[in-house]
C-alpha positions as CSV (number, residue, x, y, z in Angstrom):
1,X,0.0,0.0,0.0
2,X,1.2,3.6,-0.8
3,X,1.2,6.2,1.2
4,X,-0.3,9.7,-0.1
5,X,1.5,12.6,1.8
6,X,0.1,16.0,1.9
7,X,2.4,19.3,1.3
8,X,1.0,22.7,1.8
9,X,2.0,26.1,2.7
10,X,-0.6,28.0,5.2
11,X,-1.1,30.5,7.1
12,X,-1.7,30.9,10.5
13,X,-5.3,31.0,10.1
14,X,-5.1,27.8,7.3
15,X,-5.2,30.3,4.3
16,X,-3.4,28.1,1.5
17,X,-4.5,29.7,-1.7
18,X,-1.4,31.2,-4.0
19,X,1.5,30.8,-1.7
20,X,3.9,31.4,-5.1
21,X,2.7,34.0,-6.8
22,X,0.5,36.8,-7.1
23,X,-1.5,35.6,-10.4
24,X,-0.7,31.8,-9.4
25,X,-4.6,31.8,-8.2
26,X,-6.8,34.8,-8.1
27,X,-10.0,32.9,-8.1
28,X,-12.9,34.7,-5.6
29,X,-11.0,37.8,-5.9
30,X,-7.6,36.9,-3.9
31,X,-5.2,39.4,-4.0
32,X,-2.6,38.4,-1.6
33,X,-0.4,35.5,-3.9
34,X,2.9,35.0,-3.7
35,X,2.5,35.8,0.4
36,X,5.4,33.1,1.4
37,X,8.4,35.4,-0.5
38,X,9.0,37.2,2.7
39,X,9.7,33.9,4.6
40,X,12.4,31.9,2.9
41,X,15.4,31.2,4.4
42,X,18.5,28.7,4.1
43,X,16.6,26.4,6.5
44,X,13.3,26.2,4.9
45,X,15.7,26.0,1.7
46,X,17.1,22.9,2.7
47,X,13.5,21.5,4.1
48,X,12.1,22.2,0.8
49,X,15.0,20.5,-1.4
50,X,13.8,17.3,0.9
51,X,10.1,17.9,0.1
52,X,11.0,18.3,-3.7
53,X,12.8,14.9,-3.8
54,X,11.4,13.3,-6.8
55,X,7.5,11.0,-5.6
56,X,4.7,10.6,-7.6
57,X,2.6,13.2,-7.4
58,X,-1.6,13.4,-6.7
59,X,-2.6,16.8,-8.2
60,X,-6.5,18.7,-8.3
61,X,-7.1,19.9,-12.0
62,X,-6.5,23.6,-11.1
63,X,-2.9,22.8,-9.7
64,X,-1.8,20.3,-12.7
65,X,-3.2,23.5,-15.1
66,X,-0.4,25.7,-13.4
67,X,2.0,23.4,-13.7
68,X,1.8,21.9,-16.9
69,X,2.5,24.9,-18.3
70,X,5.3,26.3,-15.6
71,X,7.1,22.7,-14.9
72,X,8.7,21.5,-18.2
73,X,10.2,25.2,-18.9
74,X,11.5,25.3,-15.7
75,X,12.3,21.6,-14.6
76,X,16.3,22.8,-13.4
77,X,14.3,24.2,-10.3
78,X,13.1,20.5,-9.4
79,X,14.8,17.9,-11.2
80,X,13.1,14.9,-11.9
81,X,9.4,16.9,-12.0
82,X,8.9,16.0,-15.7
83,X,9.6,12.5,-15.0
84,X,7.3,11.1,-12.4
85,X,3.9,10.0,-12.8
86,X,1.4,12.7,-12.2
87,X,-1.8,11.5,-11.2
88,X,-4.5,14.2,-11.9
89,X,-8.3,14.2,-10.4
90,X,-10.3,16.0,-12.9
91,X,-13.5,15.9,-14.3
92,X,-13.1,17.7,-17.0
93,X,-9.1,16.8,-18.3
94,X,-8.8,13.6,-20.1
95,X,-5.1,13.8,-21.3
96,X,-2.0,15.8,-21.3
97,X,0.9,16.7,-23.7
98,X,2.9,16.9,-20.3
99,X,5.2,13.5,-20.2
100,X,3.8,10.4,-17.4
101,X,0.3,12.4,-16.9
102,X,-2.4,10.3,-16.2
103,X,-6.2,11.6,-15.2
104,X,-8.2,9.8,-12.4
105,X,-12.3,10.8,-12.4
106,X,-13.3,9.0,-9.1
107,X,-12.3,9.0,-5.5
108,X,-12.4,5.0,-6.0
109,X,-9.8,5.6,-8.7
110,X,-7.2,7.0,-5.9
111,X,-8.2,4.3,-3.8
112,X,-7.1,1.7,-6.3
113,X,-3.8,3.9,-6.6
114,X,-3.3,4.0,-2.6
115,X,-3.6,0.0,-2.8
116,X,-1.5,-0.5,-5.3
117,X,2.7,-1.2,-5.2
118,X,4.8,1.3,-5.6
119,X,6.8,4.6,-4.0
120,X,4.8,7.1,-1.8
121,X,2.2,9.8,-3.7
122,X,3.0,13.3,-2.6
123,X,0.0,15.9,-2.9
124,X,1.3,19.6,-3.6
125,X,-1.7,22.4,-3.1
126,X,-4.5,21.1,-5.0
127,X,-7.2,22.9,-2.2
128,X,-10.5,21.0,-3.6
129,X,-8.3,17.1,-3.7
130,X,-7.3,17.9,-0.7
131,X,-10.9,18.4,1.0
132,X,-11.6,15.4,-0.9
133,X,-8.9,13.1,0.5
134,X,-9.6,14.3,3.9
135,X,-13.3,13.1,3.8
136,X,-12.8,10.3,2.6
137,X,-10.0,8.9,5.1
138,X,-6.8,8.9,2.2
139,X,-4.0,11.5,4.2
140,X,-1.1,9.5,5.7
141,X,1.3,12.3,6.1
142,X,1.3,15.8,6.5
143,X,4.2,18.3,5.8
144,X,2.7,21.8,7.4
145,X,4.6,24.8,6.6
146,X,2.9,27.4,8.7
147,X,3.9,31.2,8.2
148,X,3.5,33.7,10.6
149,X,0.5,35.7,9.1
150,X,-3.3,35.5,8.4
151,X,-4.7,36.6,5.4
152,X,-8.7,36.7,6.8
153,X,-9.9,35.4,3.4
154,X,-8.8,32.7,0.7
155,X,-9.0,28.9,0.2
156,X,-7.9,26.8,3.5
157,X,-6.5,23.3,4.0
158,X,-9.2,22.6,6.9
159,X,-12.2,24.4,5.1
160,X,-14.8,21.8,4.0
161,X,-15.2,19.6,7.0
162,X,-12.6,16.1,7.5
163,X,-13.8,13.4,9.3
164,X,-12.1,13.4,13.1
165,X,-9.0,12.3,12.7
166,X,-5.9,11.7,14.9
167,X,-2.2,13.0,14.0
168,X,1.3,12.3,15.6
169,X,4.3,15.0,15.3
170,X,6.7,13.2,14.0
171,X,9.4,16.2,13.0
172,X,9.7,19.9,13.3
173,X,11.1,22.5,13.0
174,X,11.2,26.3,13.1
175,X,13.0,28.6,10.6
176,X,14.9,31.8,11.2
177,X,11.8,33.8,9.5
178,X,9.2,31.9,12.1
179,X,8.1,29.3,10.0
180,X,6.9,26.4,11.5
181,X,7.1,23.1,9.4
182,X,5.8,20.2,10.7
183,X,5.1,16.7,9.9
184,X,2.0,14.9,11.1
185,X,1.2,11.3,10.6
186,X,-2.0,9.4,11.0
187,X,-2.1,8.3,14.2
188,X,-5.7,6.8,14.1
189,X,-9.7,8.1,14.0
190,X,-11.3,10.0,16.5
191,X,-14.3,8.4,18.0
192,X,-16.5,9.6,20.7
193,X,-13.8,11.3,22.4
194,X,-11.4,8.1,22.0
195,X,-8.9,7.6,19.5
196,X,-8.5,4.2,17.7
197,X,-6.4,2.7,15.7
């Protein structure tokens, strides 16, 4: 079985809507992209050349749109990106010109995939598959990089309801710029005030 490990960049108040740039997402009128610039650092550097090692990858439409067309002109920032399997959700996308794409339209679909042999699945923003994976009980890791600011408005990682769920801190750490990055695993469900495993 394969593990699917969730990445994402929030805020303090969960805001994870265009972390890179400020046209990266502008969808419900969001004007604050690109808000982690202030925050990098040699540390977080060095966390995120870990992050970036090359996984298959779980992406939501909107995120593979972004980087289908920003990835293979820019693949000396993360080697190996154009390589790995890229496993989109979409209900709408069928295929890709973008090399080891493949399109998923069902939840059952990433089951199958979670079941399956092979290396971990890593899940970069993607704010709706994300909602999705968390309802339906398919997070095994998360990687929370937490900056020291709210925004008040935008898409956020805990928005649409998950089902009770237990995590363990398994690694931390904080950066020079107050970054908090954290890794959660799934430590078991949350049942009537107990958790099980």
């Amino acid at each position: 079985m394969r593990k699917i490990i969730v990445l994402s960049m929030i805020t303090l108040d969960g805001v994870m809507q265009a972390p890179g740039g400020p046209e990266e997402d502008i969808s419900g009128g969001f004007q604050y992209g690109g808000w982690v610039a202030p925050y990098g650092d040699e540390e977080g550097g060095k966390v995120m050349e870990k992050l970036m090692k090359p996984a298959d990858l779980l992406l939501g439409r909107k995120t593979f749109d972004i980087w289908e067309d920003y990835w293979p002109k820019h693949a000396d920032n993360w080697p190996g990106i154009n390589d790995v399997t890229k496993y989109v959700l979409s209900r709408t996308r069928k295929a890709s010109d973008w090399k080891a794409s493949i399109f998923f339209n069902s939840v059952s679909d990433i089951e199958k995939l979670k079941s399956s042999e092979g290396s971990d699945i890593k899940v970069w923003g993607s704010g709706e598959l994300v909602q999705t994976l968390l309802k339906n009980d398919l997070v095994d890791e998360l990687w929370l990089l937490i900056h020291p600011l709210t925004l008040g408005k935008g898409k956020k990682l805990f928005a649409d309801g998950p089902i009770p769920a237990a995590f363990t801190l398994v690694e931390s750490t904080v950066t020079s710029t107050g970054v908090i990055i954290a890794n959660y695993k799934r430590a078991g469900k949350v049942e009537t005030g107990t958790i099980g495993k």
